[in-house]
N, C-alpha and C positions, 0 to 999 in steps of 0.2 A: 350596687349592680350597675352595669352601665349597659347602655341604649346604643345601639347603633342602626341606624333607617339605610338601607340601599336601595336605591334607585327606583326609591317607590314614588307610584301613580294612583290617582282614584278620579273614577269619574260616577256622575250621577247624573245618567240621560247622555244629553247632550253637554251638562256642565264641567270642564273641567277642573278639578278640585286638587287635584295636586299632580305637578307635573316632573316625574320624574327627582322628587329629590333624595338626596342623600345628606345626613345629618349624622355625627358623631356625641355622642354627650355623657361623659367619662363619671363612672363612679364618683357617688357624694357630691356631685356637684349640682347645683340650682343655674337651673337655666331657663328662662324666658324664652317663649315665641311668640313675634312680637310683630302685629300686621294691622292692617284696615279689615272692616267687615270683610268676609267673603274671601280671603286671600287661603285659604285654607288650615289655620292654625287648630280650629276645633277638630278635625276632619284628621287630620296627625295624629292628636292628642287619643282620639277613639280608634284606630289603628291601633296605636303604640298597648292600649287599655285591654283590644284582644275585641271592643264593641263593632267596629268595620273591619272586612274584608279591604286590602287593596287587589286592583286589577293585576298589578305586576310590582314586583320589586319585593323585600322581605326584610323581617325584622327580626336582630340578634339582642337575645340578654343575655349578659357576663357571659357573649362570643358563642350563642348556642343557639340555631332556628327558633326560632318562637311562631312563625307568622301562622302556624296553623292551632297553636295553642289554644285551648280554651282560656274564656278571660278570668274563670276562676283558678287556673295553674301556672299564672302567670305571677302571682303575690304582686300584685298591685293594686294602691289603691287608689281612687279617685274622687274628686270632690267635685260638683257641680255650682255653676252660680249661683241655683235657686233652693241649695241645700238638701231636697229632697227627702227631709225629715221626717220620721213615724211619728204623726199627729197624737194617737193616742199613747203614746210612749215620752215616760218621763226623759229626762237630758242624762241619765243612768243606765236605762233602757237600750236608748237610741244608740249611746258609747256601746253598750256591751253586746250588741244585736250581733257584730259577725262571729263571735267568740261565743253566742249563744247556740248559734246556727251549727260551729262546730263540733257542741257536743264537749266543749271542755269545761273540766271542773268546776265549781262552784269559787272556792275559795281563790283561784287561780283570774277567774273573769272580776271578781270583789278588788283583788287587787290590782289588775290590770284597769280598769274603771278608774279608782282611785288617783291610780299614780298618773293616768291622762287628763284628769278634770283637774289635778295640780296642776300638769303641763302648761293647760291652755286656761290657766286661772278662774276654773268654773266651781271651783272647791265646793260652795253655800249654793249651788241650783242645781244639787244631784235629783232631787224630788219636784222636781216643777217643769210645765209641759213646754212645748217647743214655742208657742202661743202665747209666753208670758216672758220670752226673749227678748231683747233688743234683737237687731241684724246682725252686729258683731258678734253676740254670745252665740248667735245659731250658725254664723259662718266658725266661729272656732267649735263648739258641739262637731259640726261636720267633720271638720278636720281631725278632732280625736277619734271619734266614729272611724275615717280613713286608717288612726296608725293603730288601732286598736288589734289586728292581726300580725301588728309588726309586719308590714310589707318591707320589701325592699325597695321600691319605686313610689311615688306621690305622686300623683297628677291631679293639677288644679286649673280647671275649666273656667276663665273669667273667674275668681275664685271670689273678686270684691266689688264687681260689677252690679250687684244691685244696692251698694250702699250709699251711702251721701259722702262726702270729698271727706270730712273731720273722721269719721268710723277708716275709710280706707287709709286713709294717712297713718291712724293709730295701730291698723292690724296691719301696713309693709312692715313698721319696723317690728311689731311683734311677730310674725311671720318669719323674718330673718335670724329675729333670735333663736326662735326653735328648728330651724333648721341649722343652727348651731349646735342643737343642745342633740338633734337627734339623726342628723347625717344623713338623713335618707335620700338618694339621689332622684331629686325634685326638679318638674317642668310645669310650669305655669305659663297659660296662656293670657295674652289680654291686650288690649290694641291701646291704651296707655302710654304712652313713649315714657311718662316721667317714674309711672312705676315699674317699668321693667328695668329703666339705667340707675334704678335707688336698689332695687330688692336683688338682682341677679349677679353671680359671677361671670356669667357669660348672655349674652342675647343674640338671638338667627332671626331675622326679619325676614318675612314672607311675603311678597303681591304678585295676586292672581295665581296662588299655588304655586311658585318659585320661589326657592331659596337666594334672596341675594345677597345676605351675608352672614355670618357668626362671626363674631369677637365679644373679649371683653366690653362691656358698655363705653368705655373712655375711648377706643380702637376706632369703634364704630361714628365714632363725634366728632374724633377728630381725622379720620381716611378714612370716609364712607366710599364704599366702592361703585358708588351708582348714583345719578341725581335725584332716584330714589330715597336712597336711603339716607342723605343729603338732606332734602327735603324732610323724610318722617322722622326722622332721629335727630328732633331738635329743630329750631324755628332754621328757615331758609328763605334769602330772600334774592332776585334778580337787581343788582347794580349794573346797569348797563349789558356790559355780554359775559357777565361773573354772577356767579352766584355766590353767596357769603351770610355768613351768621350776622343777625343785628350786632353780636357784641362788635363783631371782625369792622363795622363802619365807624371810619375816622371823619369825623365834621370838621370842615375850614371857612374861614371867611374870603376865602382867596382861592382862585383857580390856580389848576395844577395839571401835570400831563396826567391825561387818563380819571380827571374827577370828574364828575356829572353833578352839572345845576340841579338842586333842587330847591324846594320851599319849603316851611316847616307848615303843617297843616295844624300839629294837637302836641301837646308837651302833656307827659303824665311824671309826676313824680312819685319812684316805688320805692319807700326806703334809702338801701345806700346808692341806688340805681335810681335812671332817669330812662324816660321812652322815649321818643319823638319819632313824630310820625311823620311822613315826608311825600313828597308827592314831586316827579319830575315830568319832563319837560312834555311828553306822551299821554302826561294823567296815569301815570303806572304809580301805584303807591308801595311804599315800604318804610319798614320802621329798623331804625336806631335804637340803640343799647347804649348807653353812656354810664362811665361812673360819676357819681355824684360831683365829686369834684372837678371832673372834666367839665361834665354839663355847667358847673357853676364860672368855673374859668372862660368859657365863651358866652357866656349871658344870653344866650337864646329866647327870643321871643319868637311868637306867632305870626306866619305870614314873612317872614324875614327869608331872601337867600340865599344860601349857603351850597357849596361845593360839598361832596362824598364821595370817598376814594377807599379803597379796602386798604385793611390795616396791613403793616410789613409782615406781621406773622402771615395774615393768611397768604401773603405773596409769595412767602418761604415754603406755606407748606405744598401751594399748588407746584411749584418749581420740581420741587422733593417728586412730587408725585409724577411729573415728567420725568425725570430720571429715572425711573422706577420701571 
């Protein structure tokens, strides 16, 4: 099913929550909205769900009015960050809850249960309550629970936001795989830059309830349309009157037209990468990205000063983007 938002608005009170945007998001595909607190991505997301009214603007599925729709005739389903789980309902239960509510078959709900606890590999905790879960097995419960109607839409609210760094890492990439295995045209909110440009085909980043861009994740890294999105999509830093990715800083022992003195404050060394953290002539700090064997070919110590100039690629591509 594909999603398309026109030139929708929402406010609350005085606050404005989304300002006039418009979003396209094509059948089967996973896309990411991808913001700071408060930029409006939840506030979409319950729109799109049928759970908010917008003030103005209106929403098509597969090219059909939807915005007055109820959100139960909408076949969509949705997952929250804090799972919202039936307490006294086993992880069988909790699965088979909207397939019970409809009233369908016995054997039909047995089997639909089953083949979603394979899904989301809960095979062995059909009989056990939500309370004897980890985080993960209750955010994936959720998630079957969601496809359990076979919706055609997925929407997942901060989906891994209350877990710890090791659980969310483990359920992006399982998360991507099943949305391989079961197509459903999925939007996941979360203000995460690293897990929306691992897990999505596409990401629209939002501040202060504006759209200021969609692309594939690699689009948006490398022609961010805004110092916005420059900034949130990946570290950004100020070299003089450039802004430029740590990787984009070239270190020299020697001035050059257009390098800026700086000092080295702190060397970290990450694997095949190296940081250095740098501080010039204003006390503005920024950090370097080096590969390891860069870093090791100029033998960088602490307190030493060294020139920084952006690398040729990024000169290339701001050029590009003047032509443009």
């Amino acid at each position: 099913m594909s999603i398309e938002i026109r030139n929708v608005t929402k406010r609350f009170g005085s606050f404005l929550a989304l300002d006039d945007v418009s979003l396209q998001i094509p059948d089967g595909s996973l896309t990411a909205v991808l913001g700071p607190s408060g930029s409006g991505k939840s506030t979409l997301l319950r729109i799109v769900a049928g759970l908010e009214q917008p003030d103005a603007g209106e929403i098509l599925l597969s090219g059909e009015e939807a915005t007055a729709v109820s959100p139960q005739r909408r076949d969509v389903g949705f997952v929250f960050q804090h799972y919202a789980a039936f307490k006294h309902m086993t992880v069988r239960d909790n699965v088979a809850f909207a397939l019970t509510i409809r009233k369908r078959p016995k054997q039909e709900i047995r089997d639909r249960v089953e083949e979603l606890l394979e899904l989301v590999q809960l095979q062995g905790f059909a009989d056990r309550y939500p309370s004897r879960l980890s985080g993960g097995q209750r955010q994936r419960m959720a998630l079957a629970r969601a496809l359990a109607a076979k919706p055609r839409v997925l929407l997942l609210d901060e989906p891994f936001g209350a877990l710890d760094a090791r659980v969310r890492a483990e359920l992006r990439d399982w998360l991507r795989r099943l949305h391989e295995e079961v197509h459903v045209t999925t939007v996941f909110v979360t203000h995460d830059q690293e897990e929306a440009m691992e897990i999505a085909d596409r990401v629209a980043v939002f501040d202060h309830g504006r759209l200021e861009q969609v692309g594939a994740p690699a689009e948006l890294y490398d022609t961010p349309a805004s110092e916005f999105v420059l900034r949130f999509v990946g570290d950004a830093v100020r070299l003089g009157s450039a802004l430029v990715r740590p990787h984009e800083i070239v270190l020299r022992r020697w001035p050059s037209d257009g390098a800026v003195e700086v000092e080295i404050e702190r060397i970290a060394v990450l694997g095949a990468d190296a940081r250095v953290e740098l501080s010039d002539g204003d006390g503005d700090r920024l950090s370097a990205r080096l590969r390891r064997d860069e870093f090791e070919d100029l033998d960088l110590t602490r307190g030493e000063i060294v020139w920084a100039t952006a690398s040729a690629s990024h000169r290339d591509a701001k050029a590009q983007q003047t032509l443009r």
